[in-house]
C-alpha positions in Angstrom: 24.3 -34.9 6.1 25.6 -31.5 5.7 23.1 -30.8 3.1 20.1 -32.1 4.6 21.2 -29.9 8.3 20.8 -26.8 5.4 17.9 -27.6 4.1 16.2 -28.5 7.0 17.1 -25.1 8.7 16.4 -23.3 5.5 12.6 -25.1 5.7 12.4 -24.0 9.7 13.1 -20.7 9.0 10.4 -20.3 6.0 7.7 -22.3 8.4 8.5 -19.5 11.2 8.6 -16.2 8.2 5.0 -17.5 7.5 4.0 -17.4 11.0 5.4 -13.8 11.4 3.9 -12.8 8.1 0.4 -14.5 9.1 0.4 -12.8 12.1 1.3 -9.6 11.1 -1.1 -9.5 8.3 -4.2 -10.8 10.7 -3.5 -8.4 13.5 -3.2 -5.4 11.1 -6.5 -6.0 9.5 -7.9 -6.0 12.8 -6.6 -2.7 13.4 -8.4 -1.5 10.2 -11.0 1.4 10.4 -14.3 -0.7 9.7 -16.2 -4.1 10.4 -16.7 -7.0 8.1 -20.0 -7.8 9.8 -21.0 -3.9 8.5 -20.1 -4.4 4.8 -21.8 -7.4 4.5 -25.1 -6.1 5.7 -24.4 -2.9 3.7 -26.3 0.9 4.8 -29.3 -0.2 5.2 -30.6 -0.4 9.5 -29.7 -3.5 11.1 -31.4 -5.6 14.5 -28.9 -6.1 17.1 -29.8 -9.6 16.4 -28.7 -9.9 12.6 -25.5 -8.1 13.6 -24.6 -11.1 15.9 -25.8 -13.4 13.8 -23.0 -12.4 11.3 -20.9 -12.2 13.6 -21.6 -15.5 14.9 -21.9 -17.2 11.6 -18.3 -15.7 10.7 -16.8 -16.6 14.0 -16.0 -12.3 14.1 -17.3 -12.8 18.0 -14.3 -14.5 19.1 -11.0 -13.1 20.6 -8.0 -12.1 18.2 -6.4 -15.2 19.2 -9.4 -17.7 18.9 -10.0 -16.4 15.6 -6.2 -16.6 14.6 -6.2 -20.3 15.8 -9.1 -21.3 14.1 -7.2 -19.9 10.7 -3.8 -21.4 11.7 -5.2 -24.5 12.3 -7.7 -24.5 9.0 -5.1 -24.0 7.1 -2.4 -26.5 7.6 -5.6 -28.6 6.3 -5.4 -26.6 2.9 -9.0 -24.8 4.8 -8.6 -21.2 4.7 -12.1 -20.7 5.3 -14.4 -19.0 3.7 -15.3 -15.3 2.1 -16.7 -13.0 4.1 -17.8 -11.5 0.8 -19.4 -13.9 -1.3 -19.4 -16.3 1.1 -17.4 -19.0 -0.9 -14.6 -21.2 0.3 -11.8 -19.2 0.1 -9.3 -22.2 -1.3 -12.2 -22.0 -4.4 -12.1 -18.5 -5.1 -8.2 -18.2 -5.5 -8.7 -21.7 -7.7 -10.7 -19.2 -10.1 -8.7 -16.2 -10.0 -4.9 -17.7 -9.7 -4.8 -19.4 -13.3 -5.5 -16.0 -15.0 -2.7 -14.3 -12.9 -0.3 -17.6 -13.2 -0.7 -17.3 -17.1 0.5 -14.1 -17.3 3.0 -14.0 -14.8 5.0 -16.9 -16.9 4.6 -15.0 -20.1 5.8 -12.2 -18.6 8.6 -14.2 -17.2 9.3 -15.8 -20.3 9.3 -12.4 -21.9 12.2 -11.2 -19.6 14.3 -14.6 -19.8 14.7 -14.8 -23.9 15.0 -10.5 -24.3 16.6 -9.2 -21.1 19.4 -12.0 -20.1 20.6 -12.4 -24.1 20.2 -8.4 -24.2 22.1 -8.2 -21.3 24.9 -10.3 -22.2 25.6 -9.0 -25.8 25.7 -5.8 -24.3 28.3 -6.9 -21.7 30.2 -8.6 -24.7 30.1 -6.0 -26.6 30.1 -3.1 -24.6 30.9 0.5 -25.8 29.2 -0.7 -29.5 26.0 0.8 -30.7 24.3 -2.7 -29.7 25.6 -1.1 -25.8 24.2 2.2 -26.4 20.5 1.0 -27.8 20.6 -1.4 -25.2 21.0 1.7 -22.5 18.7 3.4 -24.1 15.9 0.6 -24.0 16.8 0.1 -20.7 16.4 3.7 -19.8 13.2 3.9 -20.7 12.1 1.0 -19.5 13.0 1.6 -15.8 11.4 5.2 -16.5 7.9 4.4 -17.7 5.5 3.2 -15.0 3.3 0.1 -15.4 0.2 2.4 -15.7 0.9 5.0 -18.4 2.6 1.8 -20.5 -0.4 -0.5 -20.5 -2.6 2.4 -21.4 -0.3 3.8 -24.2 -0.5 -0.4 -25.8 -4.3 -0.1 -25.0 -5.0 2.6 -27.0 -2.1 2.1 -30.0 -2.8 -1.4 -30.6 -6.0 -2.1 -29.2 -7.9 0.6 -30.2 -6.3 2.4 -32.9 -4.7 -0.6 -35.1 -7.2 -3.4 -33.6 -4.7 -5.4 -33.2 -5.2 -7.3 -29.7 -7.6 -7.5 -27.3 -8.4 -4.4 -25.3 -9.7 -6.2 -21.7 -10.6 -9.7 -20.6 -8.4 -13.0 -20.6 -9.8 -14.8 -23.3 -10.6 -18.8 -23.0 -8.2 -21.3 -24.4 -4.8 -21.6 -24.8 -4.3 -19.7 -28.0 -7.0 -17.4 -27.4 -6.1 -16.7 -23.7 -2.4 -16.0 -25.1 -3.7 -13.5 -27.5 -5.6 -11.7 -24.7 -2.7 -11.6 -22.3 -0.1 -10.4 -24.7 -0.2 -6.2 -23.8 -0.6 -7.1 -20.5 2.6 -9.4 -19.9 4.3 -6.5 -22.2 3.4 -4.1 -20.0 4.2 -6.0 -16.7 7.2 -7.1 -18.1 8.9 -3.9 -19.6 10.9 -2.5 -16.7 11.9 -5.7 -15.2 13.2 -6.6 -18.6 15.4 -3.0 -18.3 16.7 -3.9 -14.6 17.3 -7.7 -15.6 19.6 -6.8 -18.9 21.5 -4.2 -16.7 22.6 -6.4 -14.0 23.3 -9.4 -17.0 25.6 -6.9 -18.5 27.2 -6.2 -15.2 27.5 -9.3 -14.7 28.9 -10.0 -18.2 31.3 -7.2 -18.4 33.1 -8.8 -15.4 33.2 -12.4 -16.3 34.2 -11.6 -20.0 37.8 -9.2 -18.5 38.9 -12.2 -16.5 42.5 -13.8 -17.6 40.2 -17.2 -18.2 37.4 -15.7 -20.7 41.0 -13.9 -22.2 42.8 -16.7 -22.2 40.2 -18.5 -24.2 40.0 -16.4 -26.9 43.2 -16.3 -27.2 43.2 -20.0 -27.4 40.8 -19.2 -30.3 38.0 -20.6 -29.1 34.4 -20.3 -31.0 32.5 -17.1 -29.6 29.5 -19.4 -28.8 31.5 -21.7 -26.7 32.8 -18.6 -25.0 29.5 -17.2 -24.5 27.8 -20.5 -23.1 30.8 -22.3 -21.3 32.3 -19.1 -19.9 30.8 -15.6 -20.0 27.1 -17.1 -19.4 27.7 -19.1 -16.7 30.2 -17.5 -15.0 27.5 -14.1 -14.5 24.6 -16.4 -14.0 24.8 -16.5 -10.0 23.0 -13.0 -9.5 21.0 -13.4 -12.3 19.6 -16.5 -11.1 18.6 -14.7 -8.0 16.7 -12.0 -9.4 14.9 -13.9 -12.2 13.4 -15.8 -9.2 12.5 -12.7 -7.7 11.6 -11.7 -11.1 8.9 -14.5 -11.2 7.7 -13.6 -7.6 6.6 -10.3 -8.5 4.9 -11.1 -11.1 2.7 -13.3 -9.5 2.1 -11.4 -6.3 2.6 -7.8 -7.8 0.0 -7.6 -10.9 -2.5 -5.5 -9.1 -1.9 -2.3 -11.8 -1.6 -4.8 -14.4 -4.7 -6.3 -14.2 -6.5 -3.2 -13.0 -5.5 -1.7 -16.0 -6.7 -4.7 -18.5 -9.6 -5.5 -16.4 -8.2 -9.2 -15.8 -9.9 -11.5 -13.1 -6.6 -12.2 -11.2 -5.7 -12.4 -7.9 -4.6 -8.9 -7.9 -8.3 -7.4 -8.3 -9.1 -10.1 -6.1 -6.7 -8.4 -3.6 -7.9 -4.9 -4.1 -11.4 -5.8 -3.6 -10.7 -7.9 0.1 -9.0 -5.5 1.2 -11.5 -2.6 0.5 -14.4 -4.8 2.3 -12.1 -6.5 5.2 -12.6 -9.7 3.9 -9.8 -11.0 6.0 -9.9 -14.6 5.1 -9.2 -13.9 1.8 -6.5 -10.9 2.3 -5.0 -13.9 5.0 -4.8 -16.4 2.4 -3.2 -14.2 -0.7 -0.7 -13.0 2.1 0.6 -16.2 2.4 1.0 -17.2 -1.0 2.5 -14.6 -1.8 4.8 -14.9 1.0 5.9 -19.1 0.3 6.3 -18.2 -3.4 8.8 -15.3 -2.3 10.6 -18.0 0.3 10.3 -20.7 -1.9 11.9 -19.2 -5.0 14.1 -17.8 -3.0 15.2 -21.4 -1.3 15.4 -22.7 -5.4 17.5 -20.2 -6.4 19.8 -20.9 -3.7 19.9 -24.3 -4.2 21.2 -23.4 -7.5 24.0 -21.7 -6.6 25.6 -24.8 -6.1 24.6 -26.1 -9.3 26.1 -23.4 -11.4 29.3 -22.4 -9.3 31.7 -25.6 -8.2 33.4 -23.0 -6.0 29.5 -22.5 -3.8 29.2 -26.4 -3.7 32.5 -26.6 -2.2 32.3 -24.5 0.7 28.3 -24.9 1.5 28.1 -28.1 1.1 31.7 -29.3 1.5 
């Protein structure tokens, strides 16, 4: 019973975050310099009567809360409405964009999970070594080098110069769209691996002085037991939080990423609503990007119990 109070309040609160966030988002695009109705009929002169037929057609002639209502309500359907841009339903144009950007986003995610969190724990381990110091150094320049100037040093190195991947698209297939995506998910992945490896040798160098990771090697235990049993789950409770967030940002936060590699994600896709006010589609990215934050965020809780006894205990009695 005492689980299912937390969850449920846990679940409230995320319904009422996406309201907020819905809101917010809405009433600030309204404040926006500009008029949908404007962009779509472009420079050239316009009739009175083709403005409000736009306007009309787009439901723009209603109040800010009609027009809210008709979203809210749309979209606990799964109808978010349609583009003001191309005119599509907008649930369609994030079904072609949103496989591209998922793709890359687990790479990249994948990337961090088998380099940074081993990285970061050997370092921990062995720390004060010349694994620590290369690993501090990587790190370094990781968390130093923007997005940007990194996908465009791999562009040019090993896309143009040695030829050996893909310099822009996402490629078709499995193998070929893994090919494609491969400078890109190094590029969006690089610092995070850097901030990821620090906080897993934080995380490591504590667990690994206790009297019970000491005790066991003085019990002579194998160094892979030790690693596994004790030092990796023991530092896995902050790490488990920010690999969710981790995976958050990558989906939500490609923009550069795919600017840079001219990749048909929902980042371009984001760019390009909000330069035209196409607020259905700006409405609809805001809140996926908003329950996948709330939504990791509630699993990653909900393994805290999982991997600490000690959390289980007192949440969940």
């Amino acid at each position: 019973m005492k689980v299912s109070r937390w969850l449920g309040r846990r679940l409230l609160m995320i319904a009422v975050l996406l309201v907020g966030v819905s809101v917010l988002v809405f009433g600030l695009l309204q404040l926006t310099p500009g008029s949908p109705e404007q962009i779509l009929l472009g420079a050239r002169p316009t009739s009175p009567q083709a403005l409000a037929a736009v306007r009309a057609d787009f439901h723009l002639d209603e109040s800010f809360l009609a027009q809210y209502w008709r979203w809210l309500t749309g979209a606990l359907h799964l109808d978010f409405g349609r583009s003001i841009r191309t005119g599509q339903p907008v649930a369609d144009v994030l079904a072609e964009r949103l496989p591209i950007t998922l793709f890359l986003s687990l790479y990249a995610f994948l990337l961090v999970a088998v380099i940074a969190i081993p990285l970061g724990l050997v370092s921990g381990i062995r720390n004060g070594t010349m694994i620590d110091r290369a690993a501090t150094l990587i790190s370094t320049f990781g968390v130093s080098a923007p997005a940007f100037a990194v996908g465009i040093l791999l562009l040019y190195v090993f896309g143009v110069a040695l030829g050996w991947f893909p310099v822009y698209g996402p490629g078709t297939g499995f193998t070929d769209r893994l090919w494609h995506l491969t400078l890109p998910a190094i590029t969006l992945s690089l610092s995070v691996i850097a901030v990821v490896s620090r906080q897993t040798r934080a995380a490591a160098l504590t667990v690994y002085n206790e009297d019970f990771v000491t005790f066991a090697r003085g019990r002579g235990l194998p160094r892979r037991l030790i690693w596994g049993r004790y030092a990796l789950r023991n530092s896995s409770l902050p790490v488990a939080t920010s690999m969710g967030m981790v995976f958050a940002y990558f989906l939500t936060g490609s923009v550069i990423v795919e600017q840079t590699f001219a990749l048909p994600g929902i980042g371009e896709l984001l760019v390009g609503s909000v330069s035209t006010k196409d607020i259905p589609v700006v409405q609809a990215l805001a809140l996926l990007a908003a329950v996948v934050v709330l939504v990791l965020n509630l699993v990653a809780d909900l393994l805290y119990p999982v991997l600490d006894p000690r959390v289980r205990k007192s949440v969940f009695g």
